[in-house]
PDB file of N, CA, C, O and CB in Angstrom:
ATOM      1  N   UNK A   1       0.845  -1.178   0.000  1.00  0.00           N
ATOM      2  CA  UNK A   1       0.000   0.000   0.000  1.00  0.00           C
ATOM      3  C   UNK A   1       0.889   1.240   0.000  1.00  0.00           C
ATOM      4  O   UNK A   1       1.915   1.315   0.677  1.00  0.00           O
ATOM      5  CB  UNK A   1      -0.961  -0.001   1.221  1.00  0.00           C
ATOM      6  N   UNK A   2       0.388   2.312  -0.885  1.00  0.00           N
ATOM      7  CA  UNK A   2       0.976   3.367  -0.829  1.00  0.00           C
ATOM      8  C   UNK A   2       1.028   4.390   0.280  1.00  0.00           C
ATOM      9  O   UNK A   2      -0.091   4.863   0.477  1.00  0.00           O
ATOM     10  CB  UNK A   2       0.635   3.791  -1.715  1.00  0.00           C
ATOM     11  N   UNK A   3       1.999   4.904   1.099  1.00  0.00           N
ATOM     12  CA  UNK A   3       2.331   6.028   1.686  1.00  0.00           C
ATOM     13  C   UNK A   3       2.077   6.984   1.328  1.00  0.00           C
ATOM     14  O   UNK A   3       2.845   7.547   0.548  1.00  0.00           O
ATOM     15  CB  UNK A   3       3.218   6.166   1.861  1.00  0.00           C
ATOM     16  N   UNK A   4       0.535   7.772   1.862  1.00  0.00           N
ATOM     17  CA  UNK A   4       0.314   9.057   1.269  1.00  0.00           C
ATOM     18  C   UNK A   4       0.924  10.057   1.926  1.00  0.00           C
ATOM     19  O   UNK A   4       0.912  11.211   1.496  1.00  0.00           O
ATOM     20  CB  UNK A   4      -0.978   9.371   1.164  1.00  0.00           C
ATOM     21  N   UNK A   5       1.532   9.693   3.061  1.00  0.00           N
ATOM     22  CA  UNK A   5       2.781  11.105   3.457  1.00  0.00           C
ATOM     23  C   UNK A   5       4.194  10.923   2.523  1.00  0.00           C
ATOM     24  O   UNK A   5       5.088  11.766   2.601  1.00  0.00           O
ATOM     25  CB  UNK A   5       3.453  10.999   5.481  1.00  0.00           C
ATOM     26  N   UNK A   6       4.277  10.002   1.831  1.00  0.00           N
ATOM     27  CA  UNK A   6       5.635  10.223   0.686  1.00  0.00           C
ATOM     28  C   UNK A   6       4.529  10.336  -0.303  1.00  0.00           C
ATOM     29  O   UNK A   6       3.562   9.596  -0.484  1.00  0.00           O
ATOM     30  CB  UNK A   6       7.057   8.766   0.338  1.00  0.00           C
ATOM     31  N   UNK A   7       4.969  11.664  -1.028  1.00  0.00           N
ATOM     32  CA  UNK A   7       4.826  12.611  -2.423  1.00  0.00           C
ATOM     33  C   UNK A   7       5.540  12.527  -3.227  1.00  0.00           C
ATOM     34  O   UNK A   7       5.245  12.868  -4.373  1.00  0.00           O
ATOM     35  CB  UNK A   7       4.871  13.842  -2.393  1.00  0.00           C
ATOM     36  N   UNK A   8       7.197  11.851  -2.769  1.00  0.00           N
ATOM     37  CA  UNK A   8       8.342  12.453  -3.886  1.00  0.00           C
ATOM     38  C   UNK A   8       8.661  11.504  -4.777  1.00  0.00           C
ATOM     39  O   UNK A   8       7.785  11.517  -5.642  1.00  0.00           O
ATOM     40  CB  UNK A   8       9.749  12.921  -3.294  1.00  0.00           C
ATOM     41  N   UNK A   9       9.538  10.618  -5.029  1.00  0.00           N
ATOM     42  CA  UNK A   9       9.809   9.671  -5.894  1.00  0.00           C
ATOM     43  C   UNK A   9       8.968   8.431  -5.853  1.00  0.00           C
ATOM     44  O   UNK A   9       8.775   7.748  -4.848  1.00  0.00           O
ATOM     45  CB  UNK A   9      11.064   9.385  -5.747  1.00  0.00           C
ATOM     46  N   UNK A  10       8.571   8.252  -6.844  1.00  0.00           N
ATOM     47  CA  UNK A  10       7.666   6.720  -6.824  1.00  0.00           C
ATOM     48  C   UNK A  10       8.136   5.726  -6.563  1.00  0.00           C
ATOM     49  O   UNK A  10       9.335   5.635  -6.299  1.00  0.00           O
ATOM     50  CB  UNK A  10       7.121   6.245  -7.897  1.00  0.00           C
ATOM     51  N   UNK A  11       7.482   4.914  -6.564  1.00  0.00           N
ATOM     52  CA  UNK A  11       8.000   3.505  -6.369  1.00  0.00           C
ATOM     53  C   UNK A  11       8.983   2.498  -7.298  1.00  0.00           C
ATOM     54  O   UNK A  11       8.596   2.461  -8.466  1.00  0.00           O
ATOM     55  CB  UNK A  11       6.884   2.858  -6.258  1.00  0.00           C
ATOM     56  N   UNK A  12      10.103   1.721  -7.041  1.00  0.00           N
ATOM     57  CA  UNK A  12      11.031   1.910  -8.216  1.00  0.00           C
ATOM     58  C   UNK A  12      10.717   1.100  -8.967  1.00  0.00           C
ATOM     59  O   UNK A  12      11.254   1.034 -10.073  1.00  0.00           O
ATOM     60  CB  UNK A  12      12.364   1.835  -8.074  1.00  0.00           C
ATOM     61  N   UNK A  13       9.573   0.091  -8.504  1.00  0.00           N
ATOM     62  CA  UNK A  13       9.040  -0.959  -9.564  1.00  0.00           C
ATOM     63  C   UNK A  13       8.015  -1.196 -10.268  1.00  0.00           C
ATOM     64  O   UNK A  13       7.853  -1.833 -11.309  1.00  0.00           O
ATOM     65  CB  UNK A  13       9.007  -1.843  -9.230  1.00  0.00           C
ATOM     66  N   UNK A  14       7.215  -0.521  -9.485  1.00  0.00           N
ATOM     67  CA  UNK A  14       5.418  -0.713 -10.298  1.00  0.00           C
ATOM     68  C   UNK A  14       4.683   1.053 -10.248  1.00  0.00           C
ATOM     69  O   UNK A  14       4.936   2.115  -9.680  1.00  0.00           O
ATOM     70  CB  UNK A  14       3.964  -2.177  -8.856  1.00  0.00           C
ATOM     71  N   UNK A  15       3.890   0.634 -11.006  1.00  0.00           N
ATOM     72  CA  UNK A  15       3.204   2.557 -11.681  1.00  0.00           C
ATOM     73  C   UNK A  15       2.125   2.486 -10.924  1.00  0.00           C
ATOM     74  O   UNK A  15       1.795   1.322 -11.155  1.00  0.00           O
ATOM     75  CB  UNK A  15       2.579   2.961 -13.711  1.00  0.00           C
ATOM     76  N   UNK A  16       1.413   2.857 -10.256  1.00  0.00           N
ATOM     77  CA  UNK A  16       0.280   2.972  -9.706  1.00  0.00           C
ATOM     78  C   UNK A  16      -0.751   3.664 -10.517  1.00  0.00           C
ATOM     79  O   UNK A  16      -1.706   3.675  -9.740  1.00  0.00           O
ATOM     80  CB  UNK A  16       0.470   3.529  -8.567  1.00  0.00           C
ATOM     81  N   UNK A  17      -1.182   4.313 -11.727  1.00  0.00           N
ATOM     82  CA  UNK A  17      -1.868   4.754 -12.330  1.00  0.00           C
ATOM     83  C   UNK A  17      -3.394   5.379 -11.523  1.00  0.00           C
ATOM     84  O   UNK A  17      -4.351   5.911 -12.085  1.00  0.00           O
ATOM     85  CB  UNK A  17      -1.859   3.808 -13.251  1.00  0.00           C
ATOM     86  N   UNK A  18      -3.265   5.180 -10.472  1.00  0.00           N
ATOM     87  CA  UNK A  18      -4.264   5.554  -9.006  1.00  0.00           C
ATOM     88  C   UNK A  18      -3.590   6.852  -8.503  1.00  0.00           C
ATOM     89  O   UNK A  18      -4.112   7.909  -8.149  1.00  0.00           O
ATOM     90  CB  UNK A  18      -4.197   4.197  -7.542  1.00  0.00           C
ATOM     91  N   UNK A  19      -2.618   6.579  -8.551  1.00  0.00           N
ATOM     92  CA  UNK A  19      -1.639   8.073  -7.765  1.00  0.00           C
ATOM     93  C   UNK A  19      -1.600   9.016  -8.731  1.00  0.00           C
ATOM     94  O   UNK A  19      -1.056   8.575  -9.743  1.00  0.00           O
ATOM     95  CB  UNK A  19       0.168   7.843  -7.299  1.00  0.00           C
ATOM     96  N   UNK A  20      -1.937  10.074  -8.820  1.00  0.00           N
ATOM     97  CA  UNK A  20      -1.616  11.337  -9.772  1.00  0.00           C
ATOM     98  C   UNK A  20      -0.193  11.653  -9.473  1.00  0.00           C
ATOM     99  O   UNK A  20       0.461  11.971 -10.466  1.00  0.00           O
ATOM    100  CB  UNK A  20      -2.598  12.728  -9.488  1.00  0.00           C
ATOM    101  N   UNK A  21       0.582  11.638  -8.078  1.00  0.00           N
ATOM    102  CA  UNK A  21       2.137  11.686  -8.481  1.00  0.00           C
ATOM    103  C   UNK A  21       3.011  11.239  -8.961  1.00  0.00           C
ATOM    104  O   UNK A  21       4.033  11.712  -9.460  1.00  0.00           O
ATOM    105  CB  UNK A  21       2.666  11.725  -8.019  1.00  0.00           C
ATOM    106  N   UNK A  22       2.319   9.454  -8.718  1.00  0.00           N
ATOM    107  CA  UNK A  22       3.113   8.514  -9.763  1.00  0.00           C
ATOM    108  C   UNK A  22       2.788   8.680 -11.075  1.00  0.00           C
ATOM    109  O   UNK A  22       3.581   8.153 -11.855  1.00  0.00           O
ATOM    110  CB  UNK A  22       2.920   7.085  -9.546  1.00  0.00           C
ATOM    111  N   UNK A  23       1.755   9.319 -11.608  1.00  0.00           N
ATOM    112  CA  UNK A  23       1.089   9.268 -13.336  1.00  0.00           C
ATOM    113  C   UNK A  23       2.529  10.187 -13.974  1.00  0.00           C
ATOM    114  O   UNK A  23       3.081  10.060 -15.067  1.00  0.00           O
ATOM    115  CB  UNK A  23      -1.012  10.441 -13.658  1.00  0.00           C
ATOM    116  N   UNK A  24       2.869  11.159 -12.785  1.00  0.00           N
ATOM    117  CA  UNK A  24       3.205  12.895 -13.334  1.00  0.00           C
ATOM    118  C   UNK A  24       5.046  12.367 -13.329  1.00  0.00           C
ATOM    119  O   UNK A  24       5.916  12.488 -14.192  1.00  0.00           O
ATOM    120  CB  UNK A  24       2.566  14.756 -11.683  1.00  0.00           C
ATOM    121  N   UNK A  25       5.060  11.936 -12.335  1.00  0.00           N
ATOM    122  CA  UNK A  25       5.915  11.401 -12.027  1.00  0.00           C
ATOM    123  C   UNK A  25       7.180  10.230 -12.878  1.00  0.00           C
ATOM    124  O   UNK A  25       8.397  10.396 -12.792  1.00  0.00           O
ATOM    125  CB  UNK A  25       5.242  11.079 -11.202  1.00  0.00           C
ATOM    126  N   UNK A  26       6.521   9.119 -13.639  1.00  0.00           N
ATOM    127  CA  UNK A  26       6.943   8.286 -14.506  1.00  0.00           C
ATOM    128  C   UNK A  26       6.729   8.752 -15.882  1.00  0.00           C
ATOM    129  O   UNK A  26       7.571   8.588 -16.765  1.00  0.00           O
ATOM    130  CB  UNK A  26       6.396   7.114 -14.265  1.00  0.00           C
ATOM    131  N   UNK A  27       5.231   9.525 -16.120  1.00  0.00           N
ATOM    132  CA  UNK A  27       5.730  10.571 -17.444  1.00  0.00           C
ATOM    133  C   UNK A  27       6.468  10.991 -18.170  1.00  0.00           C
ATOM    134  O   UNK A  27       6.864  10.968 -19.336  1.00  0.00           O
ATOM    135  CB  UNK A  27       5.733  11.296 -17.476  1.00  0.00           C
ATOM    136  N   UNK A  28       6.702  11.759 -16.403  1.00  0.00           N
ATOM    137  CA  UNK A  28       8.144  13.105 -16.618  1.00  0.00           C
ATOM    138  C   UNK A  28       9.236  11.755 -17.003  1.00  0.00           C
ATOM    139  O   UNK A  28       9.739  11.763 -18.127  1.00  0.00           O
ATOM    140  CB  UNK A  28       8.844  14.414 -14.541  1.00  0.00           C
ATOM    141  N   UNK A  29       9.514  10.826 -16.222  1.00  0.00           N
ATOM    142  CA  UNK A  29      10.349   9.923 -16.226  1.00  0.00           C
ATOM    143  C   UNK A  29      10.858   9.453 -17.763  1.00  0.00           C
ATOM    144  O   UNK A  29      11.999   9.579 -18.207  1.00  0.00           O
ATOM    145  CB  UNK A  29       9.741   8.917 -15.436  1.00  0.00           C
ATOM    146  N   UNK A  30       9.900   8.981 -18.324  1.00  0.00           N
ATOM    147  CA  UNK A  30       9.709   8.205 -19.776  1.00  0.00           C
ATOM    148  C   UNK A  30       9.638   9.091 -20.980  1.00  0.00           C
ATOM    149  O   UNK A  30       9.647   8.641 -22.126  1.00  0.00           O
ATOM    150  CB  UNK A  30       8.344   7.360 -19.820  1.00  0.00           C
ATOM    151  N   UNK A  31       9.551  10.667 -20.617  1.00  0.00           N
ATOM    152  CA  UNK A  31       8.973  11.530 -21.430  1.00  0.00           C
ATOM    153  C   UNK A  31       7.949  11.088 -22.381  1.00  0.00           C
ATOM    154  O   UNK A  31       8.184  10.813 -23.558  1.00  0.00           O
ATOM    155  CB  UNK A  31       9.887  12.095 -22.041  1.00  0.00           C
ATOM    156  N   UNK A  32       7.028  11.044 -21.927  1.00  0.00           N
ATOM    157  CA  UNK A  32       5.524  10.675 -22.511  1.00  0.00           C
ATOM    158  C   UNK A  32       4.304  11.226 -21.628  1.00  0.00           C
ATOM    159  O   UNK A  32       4.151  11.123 -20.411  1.00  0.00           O
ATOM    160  CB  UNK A  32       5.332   8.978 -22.574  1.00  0.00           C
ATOM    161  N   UNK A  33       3.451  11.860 -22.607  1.00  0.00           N
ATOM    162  CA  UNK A  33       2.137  11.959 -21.876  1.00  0.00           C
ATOM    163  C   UNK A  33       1.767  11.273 -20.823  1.00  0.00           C
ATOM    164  O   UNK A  33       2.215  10.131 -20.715  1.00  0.00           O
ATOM    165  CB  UNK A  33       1.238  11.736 -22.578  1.00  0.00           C
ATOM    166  N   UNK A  34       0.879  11.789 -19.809  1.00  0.00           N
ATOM    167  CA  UNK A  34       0.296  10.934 -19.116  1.00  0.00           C
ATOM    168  C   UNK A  34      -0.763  10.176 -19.262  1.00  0.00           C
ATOM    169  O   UNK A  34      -1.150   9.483 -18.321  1.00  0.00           O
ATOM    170  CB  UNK A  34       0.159  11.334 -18.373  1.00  0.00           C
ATOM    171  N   UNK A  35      -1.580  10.189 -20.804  1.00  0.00           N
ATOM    172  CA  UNK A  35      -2.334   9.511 -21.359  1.00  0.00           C
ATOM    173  C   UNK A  35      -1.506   7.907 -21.807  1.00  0.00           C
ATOM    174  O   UNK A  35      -1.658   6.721 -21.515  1.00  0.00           O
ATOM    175  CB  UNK A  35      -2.869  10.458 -22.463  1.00  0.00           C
ATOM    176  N   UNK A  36      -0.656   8.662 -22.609  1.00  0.00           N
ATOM    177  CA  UNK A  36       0.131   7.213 -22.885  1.00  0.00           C
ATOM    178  C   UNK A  36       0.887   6.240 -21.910  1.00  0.00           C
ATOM    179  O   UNK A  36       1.231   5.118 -22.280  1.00  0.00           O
ATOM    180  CB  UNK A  36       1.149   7.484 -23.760  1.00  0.00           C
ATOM    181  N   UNK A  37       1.201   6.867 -20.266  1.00  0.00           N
ATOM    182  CA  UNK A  37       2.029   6.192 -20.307  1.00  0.00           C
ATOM    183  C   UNK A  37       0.255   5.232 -19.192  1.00  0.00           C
ATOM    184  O   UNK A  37       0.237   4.042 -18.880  1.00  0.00           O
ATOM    185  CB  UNK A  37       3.921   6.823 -19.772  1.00  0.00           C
ATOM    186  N   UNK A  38      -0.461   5.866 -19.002  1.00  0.00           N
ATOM    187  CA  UNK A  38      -1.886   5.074 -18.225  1.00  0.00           C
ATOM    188  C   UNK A  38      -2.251   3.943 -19.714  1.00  0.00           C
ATOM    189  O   UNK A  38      -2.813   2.876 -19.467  1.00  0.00           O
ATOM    190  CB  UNK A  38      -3.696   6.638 -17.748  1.00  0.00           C
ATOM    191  N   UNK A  39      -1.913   4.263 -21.092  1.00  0.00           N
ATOM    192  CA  UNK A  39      -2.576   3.409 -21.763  1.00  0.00           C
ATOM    193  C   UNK A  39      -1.398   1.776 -21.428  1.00  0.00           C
ATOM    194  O   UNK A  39      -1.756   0.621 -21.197  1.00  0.00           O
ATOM    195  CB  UNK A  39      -2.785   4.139 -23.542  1.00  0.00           C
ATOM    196  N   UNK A  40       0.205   2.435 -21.553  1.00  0.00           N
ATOM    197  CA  UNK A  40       1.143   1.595 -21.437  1.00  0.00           C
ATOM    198  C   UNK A  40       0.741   0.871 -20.491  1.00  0.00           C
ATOM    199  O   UNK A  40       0.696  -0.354 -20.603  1.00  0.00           O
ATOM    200  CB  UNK A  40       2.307   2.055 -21.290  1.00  0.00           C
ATOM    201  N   UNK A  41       0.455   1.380 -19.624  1.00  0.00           N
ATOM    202  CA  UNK A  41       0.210   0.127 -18.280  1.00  0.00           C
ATOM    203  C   UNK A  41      -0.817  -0.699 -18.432  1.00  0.00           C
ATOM    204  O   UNK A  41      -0.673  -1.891 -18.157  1.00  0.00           O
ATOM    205  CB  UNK A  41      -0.132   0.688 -16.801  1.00  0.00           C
ATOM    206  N   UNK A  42      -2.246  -0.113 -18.981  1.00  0.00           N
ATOM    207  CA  UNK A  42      -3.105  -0.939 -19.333  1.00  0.00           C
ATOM    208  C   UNK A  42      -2.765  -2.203 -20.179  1.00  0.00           C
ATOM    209  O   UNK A  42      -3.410  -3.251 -20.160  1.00  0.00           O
ATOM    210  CB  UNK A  42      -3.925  -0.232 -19.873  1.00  0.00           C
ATOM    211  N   UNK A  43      -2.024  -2.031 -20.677  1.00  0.00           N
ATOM    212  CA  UNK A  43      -1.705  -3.228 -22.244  1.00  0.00           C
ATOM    213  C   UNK A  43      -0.629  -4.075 -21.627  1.00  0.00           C
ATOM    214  O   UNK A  43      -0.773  -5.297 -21.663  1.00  0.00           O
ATOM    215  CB  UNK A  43      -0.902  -2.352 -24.060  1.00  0.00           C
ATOM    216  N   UNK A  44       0.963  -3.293 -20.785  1.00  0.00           N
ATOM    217  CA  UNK A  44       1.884  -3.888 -20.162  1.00  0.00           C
ATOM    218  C   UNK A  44       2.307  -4.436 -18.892  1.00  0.00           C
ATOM    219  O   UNK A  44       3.313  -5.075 -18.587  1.00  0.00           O
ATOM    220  CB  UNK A  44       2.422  -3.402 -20.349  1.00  0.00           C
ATOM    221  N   UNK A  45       0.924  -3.886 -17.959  1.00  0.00           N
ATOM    222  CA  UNK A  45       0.596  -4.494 -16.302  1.00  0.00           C
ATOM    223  C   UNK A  45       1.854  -3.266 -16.019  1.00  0.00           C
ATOM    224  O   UNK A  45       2.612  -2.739 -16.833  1.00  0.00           O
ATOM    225  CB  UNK A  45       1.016  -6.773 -15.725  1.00  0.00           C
ATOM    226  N   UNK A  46       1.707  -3.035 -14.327  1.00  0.00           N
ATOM    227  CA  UNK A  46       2.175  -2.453 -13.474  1.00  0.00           C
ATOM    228  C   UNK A  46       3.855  -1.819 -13.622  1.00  0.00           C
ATOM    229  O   UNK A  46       4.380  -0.707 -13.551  1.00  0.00           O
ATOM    230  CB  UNK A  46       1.899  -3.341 -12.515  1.00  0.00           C
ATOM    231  N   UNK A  47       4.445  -3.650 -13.937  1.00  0.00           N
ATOM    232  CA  UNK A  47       6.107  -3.303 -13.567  1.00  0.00           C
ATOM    233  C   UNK A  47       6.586  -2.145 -14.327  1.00  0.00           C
ATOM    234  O   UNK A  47       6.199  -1.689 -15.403  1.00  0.00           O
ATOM    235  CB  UNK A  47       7.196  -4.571 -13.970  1.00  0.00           C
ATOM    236  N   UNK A  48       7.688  -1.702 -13.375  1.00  0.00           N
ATOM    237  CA  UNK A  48       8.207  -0.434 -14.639  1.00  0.00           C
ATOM    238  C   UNK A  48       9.089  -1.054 -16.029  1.00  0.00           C
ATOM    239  O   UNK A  48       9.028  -0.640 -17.186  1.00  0.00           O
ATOM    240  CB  UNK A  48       9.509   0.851 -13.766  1.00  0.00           C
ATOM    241  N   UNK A  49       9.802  -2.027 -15.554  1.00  0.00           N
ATOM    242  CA  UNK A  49      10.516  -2.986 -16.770  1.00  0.00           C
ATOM    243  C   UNK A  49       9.566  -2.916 -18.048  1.00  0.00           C
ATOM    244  O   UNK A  49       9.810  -2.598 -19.212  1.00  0.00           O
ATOM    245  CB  UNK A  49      10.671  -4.774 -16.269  1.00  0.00           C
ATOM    246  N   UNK A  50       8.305  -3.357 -17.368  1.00  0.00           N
ATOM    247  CA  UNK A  50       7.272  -3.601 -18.835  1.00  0.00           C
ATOM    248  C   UNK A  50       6.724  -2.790 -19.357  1.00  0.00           C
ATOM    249  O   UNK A  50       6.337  -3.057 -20.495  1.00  0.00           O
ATOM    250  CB  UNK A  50       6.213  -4.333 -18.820  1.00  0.00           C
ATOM    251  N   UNK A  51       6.526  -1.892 -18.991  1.00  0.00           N
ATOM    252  CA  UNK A  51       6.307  -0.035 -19.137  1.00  0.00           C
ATOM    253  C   UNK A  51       7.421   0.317 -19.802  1.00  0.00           C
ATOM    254  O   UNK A  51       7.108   0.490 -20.981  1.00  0.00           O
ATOM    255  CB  UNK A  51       6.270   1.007 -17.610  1.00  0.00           C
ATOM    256  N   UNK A  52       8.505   0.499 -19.637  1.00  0.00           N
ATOM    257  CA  UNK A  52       9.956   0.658 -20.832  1.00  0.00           C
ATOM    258  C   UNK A  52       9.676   0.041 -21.818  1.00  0.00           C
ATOM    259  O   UNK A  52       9.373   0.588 -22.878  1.00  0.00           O
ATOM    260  CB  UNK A  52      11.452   0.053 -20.482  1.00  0.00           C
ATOM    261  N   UNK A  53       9.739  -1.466 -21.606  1.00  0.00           N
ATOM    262  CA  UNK A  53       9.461  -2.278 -23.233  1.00  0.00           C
ATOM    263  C   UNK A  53       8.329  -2.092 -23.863  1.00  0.00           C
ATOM    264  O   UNK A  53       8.177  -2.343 -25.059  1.00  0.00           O
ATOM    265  CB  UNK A  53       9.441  -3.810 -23.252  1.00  0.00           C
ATOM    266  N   UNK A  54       7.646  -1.740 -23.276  1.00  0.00           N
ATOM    267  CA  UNK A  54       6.021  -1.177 -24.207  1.00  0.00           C
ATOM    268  C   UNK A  54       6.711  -0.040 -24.880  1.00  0.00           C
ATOM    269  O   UNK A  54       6.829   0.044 -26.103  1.00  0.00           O
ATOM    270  CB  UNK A  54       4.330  -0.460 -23.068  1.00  0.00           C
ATOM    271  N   UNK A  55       7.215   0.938 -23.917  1.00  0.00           N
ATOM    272  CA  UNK A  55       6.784   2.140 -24.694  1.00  0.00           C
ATOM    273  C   UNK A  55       7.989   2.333 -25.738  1.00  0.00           C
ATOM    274  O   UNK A  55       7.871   3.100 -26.694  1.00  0.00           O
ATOM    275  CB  UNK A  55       6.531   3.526 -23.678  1.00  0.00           C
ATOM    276  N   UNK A  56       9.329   1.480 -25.463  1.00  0.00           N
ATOM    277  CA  UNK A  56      10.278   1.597 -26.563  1.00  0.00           C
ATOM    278  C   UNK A  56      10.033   1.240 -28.103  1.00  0.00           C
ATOM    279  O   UNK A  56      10.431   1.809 -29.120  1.00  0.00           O
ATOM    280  CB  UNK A  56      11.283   0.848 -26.175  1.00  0.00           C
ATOM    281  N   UNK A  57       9.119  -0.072 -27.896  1.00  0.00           N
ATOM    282  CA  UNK A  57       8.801  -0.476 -28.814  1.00  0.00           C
ATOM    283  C   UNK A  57       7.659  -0.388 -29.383  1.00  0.00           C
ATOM    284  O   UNK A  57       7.331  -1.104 -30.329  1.00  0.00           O
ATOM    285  CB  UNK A  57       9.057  -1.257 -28.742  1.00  0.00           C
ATOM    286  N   UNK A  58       6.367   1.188 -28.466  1.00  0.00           N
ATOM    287  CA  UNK A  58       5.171   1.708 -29.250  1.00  0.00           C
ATOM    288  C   UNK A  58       5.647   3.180 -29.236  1.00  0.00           C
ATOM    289  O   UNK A  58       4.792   4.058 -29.126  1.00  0.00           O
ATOM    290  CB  UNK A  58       3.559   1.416 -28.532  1.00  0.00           C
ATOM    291  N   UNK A  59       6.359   3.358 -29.293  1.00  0.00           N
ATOM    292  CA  UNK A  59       6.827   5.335 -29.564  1.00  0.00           C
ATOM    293  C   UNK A  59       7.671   5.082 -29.942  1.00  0.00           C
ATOM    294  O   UNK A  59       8.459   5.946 -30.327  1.00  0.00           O
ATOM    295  CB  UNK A  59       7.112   6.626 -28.471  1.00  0.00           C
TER     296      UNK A  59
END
């Protein structure tokens, strides 16, 4: 479960797409919208690993 008194860096493995800091957060990270990177997770599940390989190989 997420710590809503930590705001700052997300979590180093999975996206929470629930958290608006993690959305803004791994975005900024991936440089991608925050539309795309909520669609990435939909299609690639949570991990951030699978979120990279989605989006390397759909952008």
């Amino acid at each position: 479960m997420d710590d809503k008194a930590k705001t700052g860096k997300a979590d180093d493995t999975r996206i929470n797409v629930s958290e608006s800091y993690e959305v803004q957060y791994w975005s900024e990270k991936f440089n991608v919208p925050q539309e795309t990177l909520k669609d990435a997770v939909r299609v690639a599940g949570s991990q951030v690993e699978e979120v990279r390989k989605y989006l390397a190989e759909n952008n």
